[in-house]
PDB file of N, CA, C and O in Angstrom:
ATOM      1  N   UNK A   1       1.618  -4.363 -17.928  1.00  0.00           N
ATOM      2  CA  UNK A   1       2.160  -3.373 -17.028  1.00  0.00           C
ATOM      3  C   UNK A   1       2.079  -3.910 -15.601  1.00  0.00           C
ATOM      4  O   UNK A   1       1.058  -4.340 -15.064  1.00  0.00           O
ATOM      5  N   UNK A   2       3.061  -3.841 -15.166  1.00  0.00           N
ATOM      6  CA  UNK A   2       3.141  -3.786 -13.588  1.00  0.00           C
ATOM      7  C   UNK A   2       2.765  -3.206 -12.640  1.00  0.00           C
ATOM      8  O   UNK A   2       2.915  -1.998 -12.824  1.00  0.00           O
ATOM      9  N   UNK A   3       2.335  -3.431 -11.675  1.00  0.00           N
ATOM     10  CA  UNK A   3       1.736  -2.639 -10.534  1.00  0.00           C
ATOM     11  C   UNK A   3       2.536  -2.877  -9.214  1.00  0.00           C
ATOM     12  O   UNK A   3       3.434  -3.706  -9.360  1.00  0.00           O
ATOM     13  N   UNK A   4       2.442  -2.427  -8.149  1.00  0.00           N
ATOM     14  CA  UNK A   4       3.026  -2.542  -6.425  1.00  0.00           C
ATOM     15  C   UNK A   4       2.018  -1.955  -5.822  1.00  0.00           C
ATOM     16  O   UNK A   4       1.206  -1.075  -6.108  1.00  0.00           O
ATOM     17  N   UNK A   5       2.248  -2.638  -4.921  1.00  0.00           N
ATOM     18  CA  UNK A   5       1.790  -2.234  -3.268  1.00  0.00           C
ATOM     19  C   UNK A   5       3.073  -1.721  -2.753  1.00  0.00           C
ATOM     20  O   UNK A   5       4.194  -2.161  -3.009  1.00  0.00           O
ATOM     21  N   UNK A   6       2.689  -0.516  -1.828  1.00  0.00           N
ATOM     22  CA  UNK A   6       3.543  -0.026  -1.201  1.00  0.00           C
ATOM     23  C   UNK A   6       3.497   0.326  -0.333  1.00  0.00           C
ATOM     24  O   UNK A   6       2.297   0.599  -0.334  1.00  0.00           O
ATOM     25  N   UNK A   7       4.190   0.925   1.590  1.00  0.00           N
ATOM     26  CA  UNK A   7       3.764   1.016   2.542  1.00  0.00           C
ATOM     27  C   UNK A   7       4.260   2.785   2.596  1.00  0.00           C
ATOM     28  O   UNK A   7       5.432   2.958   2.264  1.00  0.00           O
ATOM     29  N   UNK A   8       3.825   3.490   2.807  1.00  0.00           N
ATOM     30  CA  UNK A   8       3.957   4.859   3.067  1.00  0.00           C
ATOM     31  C   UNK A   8       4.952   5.130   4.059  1.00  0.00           C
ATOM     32  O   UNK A   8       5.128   4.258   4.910  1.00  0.00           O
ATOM     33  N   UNK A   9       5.603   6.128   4.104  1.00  0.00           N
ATOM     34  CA  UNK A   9       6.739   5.541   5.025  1.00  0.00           C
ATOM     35  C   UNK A   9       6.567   6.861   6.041  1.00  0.00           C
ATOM     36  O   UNK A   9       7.487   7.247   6.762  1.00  0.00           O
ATOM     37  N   UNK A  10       5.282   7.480   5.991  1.00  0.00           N
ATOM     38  CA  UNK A  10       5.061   8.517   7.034  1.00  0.00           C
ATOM     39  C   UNK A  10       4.230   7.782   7.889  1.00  0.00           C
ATOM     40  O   UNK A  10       4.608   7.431   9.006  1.00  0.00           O
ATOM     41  N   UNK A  11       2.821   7.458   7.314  1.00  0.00           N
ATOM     42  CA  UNK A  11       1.405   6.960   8.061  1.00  0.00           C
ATOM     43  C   UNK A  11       1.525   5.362   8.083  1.00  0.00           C
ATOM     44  O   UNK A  11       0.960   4.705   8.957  1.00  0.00           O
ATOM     45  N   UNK A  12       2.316   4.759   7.040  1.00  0.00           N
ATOM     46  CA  UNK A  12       2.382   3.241   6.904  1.00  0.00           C
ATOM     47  C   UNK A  12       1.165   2.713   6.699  1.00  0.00           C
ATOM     48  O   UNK A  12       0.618   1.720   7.180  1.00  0.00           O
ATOM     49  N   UNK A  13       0.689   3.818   5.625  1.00  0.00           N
ATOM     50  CA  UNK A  13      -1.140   3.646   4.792  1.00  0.00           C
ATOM     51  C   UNK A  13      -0.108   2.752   3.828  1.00  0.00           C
ATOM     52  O   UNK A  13       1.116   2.672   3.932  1.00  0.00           O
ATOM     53  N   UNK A  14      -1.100   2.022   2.734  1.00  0.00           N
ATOM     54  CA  UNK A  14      -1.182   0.980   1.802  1.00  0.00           C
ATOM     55  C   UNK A  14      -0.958   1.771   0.213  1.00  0.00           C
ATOM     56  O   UNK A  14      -1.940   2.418  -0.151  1.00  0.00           O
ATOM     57  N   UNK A  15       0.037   1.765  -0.574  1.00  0.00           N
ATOM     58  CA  UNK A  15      -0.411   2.496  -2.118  1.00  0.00           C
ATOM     59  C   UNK A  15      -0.606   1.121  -2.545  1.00  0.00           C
ATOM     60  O   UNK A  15      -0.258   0.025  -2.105  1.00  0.00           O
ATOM     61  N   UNK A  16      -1.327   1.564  -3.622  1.00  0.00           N
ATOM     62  CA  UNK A  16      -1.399   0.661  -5.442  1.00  0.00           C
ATOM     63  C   UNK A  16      -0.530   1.761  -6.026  1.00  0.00           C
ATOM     64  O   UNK A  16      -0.497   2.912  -5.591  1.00  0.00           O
ATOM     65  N   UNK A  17       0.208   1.271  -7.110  1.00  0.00           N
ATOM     66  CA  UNK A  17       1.021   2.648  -7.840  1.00  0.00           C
ATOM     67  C   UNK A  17       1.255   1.729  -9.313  1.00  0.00           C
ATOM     68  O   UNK A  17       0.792   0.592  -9.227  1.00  0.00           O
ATOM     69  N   UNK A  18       1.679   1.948 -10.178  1.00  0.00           N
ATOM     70  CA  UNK A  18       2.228   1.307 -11.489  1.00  0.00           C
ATOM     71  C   UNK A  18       3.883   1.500 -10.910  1.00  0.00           C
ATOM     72  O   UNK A  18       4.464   2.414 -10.324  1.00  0.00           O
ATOM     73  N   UNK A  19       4.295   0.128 -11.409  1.00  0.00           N
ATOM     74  CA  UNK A  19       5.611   0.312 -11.056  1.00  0.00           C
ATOM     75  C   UNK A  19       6.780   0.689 -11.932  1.00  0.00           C
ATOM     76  O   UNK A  19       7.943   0.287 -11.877  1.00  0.00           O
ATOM     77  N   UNK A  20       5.999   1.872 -13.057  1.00  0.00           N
ATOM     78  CA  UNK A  20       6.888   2.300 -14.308  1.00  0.00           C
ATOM     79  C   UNK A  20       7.249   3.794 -13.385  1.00  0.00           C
ATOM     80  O   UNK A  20       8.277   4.285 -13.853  1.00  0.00           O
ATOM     81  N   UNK A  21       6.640   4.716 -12.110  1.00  0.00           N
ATOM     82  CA  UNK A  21       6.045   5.660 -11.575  1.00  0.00           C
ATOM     83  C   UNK A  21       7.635   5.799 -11.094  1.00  0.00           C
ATOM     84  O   UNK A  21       8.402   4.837 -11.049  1.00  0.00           O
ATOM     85  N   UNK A  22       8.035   7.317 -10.704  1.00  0.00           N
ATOM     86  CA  UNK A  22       9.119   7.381  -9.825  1.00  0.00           C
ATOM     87  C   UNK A  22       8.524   7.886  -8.102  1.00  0.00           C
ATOM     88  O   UNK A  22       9.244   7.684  -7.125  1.00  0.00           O
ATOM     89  N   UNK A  23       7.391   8.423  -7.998  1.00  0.00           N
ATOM     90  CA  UNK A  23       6.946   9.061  -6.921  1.00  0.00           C
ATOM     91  C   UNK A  23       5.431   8.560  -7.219  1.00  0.00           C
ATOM     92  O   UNK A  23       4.996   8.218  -8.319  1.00  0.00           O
ATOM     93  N   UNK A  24       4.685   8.596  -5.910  1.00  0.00           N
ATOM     94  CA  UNK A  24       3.367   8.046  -5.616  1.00  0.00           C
ATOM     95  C   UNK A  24       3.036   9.195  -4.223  1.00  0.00           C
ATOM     96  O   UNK A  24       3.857   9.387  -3.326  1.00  0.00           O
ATOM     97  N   UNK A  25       1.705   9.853  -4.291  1.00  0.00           N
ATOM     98  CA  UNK A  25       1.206  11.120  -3.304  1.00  0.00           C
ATOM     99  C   UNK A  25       0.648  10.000  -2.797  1.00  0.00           C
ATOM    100  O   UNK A  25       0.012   9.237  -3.523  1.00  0.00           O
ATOM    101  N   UNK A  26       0.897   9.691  -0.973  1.00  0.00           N
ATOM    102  CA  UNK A  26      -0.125   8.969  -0.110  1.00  0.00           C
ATOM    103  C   UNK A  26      -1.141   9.423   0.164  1.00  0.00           C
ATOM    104  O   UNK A  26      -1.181  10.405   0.906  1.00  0.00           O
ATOM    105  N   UNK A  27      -2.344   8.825  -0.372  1.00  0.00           N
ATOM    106  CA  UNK A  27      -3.825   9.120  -0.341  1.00  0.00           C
ATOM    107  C   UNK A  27      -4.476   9.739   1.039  1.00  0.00           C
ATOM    108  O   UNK A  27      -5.481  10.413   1.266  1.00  0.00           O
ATOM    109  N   UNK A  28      -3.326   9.139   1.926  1.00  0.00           N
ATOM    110  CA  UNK A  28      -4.219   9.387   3.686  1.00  0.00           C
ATOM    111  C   UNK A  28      -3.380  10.528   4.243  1.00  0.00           C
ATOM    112  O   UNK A  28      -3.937  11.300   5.023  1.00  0.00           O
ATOM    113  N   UNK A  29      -2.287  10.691   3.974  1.00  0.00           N
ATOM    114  CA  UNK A  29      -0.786  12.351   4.276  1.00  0.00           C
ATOM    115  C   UNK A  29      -0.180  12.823   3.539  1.00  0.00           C
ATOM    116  O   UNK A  29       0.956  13.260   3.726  1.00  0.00           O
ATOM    117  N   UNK A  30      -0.825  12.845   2.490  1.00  0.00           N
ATOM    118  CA  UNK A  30      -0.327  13.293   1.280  1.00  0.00           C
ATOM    119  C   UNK A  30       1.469  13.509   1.778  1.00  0.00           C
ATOM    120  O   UNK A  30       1.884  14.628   2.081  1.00  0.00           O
ATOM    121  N   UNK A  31       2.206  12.508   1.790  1.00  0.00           N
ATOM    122  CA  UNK A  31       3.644  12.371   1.741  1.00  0.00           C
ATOM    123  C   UNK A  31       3.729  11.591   0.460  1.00  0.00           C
ATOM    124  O   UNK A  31       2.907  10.786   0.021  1.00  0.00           O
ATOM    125  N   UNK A  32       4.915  11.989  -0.079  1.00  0.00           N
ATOM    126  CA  UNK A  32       5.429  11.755  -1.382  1.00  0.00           C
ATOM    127  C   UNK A  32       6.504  10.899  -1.450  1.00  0.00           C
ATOM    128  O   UNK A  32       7.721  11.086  -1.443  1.00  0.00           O
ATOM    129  N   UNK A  33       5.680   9.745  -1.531  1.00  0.00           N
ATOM    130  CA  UNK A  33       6.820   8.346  -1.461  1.00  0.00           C
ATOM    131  C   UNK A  33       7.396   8.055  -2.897  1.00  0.00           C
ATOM    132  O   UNK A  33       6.755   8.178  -3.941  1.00  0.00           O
ATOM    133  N   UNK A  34       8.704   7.649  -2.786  1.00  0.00           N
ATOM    134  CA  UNK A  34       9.784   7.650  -3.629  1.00  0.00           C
ATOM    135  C   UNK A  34       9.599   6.172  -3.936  1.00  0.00           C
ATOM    136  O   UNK A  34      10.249   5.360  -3.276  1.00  0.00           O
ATOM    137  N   UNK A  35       8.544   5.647  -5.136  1.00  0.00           N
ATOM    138  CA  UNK A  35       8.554   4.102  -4.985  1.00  0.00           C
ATOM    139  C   UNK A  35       9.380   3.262  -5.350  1.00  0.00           C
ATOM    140  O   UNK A  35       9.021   2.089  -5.246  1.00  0.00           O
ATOM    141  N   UNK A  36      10.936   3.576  -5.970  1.00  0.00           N
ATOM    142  CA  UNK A  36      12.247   2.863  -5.492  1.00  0.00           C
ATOM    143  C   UNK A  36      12.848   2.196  -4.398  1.00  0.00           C
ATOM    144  O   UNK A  36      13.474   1.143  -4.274  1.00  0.00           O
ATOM    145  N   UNK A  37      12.319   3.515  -3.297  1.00  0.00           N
ATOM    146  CA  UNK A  37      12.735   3.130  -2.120  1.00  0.00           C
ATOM    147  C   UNK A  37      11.941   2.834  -1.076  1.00  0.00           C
ATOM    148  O   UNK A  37      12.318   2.443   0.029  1.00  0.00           O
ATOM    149  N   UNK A  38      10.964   3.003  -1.394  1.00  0.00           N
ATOM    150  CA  UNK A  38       9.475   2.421  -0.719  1.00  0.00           C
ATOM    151  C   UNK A  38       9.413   0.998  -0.123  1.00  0.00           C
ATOM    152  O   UNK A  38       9.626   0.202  -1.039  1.00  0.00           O
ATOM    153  N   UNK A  39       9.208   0.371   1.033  1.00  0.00           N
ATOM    154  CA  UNK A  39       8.456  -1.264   1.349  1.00  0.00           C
ATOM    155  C   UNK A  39       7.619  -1.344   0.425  1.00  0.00           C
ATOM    156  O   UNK A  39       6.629  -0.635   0.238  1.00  0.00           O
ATOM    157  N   UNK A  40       8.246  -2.765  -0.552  1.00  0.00           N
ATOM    158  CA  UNK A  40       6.970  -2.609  -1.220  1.00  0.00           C
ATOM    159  C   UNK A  40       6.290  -4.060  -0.447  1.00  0.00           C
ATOM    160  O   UNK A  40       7.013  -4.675   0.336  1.00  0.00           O
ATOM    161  N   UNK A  41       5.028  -4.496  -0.692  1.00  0.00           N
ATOM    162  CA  UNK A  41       4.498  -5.099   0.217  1.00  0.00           C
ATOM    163  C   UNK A  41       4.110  -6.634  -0.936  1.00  0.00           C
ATOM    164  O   UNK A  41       4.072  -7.778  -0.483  1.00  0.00           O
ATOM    165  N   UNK A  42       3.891  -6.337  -2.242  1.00  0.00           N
ATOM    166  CA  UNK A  42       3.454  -7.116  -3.146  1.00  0.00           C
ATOM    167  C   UNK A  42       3.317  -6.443  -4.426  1.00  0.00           C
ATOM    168  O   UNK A  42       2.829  -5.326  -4.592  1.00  0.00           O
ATOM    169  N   UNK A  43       3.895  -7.392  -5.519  1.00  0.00           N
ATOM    170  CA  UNK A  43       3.673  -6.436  -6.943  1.00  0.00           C
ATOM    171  C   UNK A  43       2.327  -7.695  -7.711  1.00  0.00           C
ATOM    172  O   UNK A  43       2.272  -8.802  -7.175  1.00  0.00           O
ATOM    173  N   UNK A  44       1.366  -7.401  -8.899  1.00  0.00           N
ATOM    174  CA  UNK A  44       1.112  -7.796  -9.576  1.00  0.00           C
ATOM    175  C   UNK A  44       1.520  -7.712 -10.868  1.00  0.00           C
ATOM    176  O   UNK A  44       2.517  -7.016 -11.058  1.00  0.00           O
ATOM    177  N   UNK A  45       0.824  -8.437 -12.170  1.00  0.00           N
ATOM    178  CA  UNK A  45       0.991  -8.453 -13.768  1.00  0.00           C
ATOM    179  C   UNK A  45      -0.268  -7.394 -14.165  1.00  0.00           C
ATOM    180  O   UNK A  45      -0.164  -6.896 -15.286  1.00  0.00           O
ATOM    181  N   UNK A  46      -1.672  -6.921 -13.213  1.00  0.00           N
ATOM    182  CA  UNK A  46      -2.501  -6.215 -13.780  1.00  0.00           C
ATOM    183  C   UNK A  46      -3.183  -5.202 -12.744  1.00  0.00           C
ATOM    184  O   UNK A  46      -2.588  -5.256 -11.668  1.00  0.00           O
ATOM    185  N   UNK A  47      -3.937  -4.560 -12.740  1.00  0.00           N
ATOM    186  CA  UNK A  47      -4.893  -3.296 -11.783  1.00  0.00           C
ATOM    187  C   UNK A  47      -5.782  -4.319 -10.954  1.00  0.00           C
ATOM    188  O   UNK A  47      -5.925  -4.129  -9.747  1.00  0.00           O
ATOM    189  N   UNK A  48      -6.427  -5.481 -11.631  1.00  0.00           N
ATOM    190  CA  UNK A  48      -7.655  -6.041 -10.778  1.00  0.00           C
ATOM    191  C   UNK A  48      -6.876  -7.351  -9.939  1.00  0.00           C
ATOM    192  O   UNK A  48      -7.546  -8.033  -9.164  1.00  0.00           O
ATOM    193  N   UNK A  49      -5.599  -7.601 -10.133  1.00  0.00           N
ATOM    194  CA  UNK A  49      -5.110  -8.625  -9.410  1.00  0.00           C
ATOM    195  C   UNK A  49      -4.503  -7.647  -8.136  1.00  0.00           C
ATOM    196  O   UNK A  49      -4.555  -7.998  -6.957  1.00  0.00           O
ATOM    197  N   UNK A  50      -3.918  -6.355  -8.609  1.00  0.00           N
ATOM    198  CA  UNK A  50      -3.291  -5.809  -7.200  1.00  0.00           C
ATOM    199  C   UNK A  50      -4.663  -5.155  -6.368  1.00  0.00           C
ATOM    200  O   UNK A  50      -4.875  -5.528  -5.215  1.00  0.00           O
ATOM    201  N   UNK A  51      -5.372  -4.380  -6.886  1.00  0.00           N
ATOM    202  CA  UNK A  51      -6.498  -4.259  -6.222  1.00  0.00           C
ATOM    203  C   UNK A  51      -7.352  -5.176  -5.313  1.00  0.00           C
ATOM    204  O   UNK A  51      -7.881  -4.820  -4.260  1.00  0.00           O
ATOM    205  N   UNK A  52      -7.408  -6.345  -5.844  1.00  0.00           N
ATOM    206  CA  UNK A  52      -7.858  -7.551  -4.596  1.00  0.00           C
ATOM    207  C   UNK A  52      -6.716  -7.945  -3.765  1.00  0.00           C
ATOM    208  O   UNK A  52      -7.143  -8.521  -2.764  1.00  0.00           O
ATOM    209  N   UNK A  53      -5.026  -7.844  -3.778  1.00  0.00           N
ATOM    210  CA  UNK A  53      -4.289  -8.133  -3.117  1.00  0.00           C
ATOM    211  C   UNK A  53      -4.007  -6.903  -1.927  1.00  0.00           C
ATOM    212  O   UNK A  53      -3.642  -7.023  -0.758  1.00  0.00           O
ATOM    213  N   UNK A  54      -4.307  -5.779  -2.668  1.00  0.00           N
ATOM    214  CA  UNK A  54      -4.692  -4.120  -1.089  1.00  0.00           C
ATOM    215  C   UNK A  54      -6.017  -4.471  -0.924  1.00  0.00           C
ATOM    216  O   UNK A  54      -5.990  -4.345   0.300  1.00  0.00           O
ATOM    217  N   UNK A  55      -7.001  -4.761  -1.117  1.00  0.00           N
ATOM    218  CA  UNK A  55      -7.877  -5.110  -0.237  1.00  0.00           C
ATOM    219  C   UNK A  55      -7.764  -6.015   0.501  1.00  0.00           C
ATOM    220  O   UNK A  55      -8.161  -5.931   1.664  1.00  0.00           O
ATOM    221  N   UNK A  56      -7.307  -6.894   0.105  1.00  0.00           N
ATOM    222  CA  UNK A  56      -7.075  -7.782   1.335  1.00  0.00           C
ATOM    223  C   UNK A  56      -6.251  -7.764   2.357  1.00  0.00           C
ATOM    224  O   UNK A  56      -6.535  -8.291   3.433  1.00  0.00           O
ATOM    225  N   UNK A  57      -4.836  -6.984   2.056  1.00  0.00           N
ATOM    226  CA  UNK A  57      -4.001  -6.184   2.692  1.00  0.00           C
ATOM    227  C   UNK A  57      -4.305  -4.973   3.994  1.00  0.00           C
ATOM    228  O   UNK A  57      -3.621  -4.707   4.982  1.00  0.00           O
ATOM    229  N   UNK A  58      -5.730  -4.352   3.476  1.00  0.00           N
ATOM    230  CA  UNK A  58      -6.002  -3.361   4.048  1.00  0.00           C
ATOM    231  C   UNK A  58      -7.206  -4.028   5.220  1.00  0.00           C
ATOM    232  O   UNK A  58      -7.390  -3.542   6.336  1.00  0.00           O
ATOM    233  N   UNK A  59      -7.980  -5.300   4.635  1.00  0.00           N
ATOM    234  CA  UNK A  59      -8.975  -5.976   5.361  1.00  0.00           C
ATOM    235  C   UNK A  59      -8.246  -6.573   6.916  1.00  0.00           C
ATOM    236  O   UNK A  59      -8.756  -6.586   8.036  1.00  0.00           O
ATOM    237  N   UNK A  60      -7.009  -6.994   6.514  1.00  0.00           N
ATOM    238  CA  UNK A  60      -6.619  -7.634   7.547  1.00  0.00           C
ATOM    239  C   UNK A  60      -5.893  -6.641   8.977  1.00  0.00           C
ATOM    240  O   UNK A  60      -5.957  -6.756  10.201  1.00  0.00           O
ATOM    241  N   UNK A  61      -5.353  -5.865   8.222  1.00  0.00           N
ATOM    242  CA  UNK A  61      -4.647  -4.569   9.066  1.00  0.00           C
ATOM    243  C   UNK A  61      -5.622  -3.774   9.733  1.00  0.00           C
ATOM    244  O   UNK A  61      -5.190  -3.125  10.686  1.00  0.00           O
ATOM    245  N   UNK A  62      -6.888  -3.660   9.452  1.00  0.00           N
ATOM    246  CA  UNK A  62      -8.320  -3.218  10.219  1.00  0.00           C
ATOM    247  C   UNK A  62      -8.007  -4.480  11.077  1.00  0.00           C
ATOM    248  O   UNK A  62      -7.251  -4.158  11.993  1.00  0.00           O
ATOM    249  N   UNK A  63      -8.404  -6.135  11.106  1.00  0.00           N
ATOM    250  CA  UNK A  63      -9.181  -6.886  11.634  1.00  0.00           C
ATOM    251  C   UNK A  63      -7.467  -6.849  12.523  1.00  0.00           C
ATOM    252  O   UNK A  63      -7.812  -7.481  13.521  1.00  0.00           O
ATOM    253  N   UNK A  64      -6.353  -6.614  12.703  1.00  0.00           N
ATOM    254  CA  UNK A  64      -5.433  -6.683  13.600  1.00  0.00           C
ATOM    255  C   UNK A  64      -5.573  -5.361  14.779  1.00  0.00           C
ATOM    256  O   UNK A  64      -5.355  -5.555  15.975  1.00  0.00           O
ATOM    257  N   UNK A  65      -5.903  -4.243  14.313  1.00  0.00           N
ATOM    258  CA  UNK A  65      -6.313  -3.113  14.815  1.00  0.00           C
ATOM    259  C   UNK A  65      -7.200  -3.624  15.608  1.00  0.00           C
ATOM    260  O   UNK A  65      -6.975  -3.815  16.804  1.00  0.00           O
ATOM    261  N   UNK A  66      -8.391  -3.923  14.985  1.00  0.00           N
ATOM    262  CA  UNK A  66      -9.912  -3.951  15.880  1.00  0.00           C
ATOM    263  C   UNK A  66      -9.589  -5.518  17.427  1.00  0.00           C
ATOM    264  O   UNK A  66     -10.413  -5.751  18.312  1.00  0.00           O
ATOM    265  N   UNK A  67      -8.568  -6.080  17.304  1.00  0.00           N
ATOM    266  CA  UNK A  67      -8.455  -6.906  17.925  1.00  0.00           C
ATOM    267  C   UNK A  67      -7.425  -7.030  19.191  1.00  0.00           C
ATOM    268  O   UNK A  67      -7.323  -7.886  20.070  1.00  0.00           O
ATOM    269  N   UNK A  68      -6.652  -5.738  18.905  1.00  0.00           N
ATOM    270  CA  UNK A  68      -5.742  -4.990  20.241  1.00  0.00           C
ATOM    271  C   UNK A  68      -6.635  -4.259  20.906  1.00  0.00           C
ATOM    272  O   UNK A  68      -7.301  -3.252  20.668  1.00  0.00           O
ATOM    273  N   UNK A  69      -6.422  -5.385  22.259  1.00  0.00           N
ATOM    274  CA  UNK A  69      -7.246  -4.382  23.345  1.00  0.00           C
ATOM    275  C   UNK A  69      -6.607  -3.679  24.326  1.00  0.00           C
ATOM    276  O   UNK A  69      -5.620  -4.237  24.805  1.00  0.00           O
ATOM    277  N   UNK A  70      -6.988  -2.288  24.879  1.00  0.00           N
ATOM    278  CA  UNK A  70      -6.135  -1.896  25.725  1.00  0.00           C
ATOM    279  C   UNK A  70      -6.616  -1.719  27.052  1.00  0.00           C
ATOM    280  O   UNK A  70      -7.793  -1.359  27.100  1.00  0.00           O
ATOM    281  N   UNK A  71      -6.148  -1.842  27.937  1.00  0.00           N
ATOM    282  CA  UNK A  71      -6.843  -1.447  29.433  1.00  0.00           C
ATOM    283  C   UNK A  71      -7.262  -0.599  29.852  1.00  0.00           C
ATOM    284  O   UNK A  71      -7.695  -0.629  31.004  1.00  0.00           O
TER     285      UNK A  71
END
């Protein structure tokens, strides 16, 4: 079974979803992304390969955040 990453297209939070799914509830605004038409960001072949590919996804998008400074 297939999996995706996907970008929320309200908050531009991170899903994991199975990519057999027609709709995915975003965990952080509960908006109801249509994962057809969704960015998807990366698919895997299993749960523990996409799960380390949104963590790492989500690790780096913190460490870009924490590194804009503002005046």
């Amino acid at each position: 079974m297939a999996f995706l990453i996907l970008v929320c297209g309200r908050c531009g939070g991170f899903l994991l979803t199975k990519a057999d799914l027609k709709t995915r509830i975003c965990p952080y605004c509960g908006f109801r992304v249509a994962v057809d038409r969704a960015k998807r960001v990366a698919s895997a072949e299993n749960a523990f390969k996409a799960s380390t590919i949104l963590r790492e996804l989500k690790k780096d998008a913190h460490s870009k955040r924490k590194t804009v400074r503002r005046p």
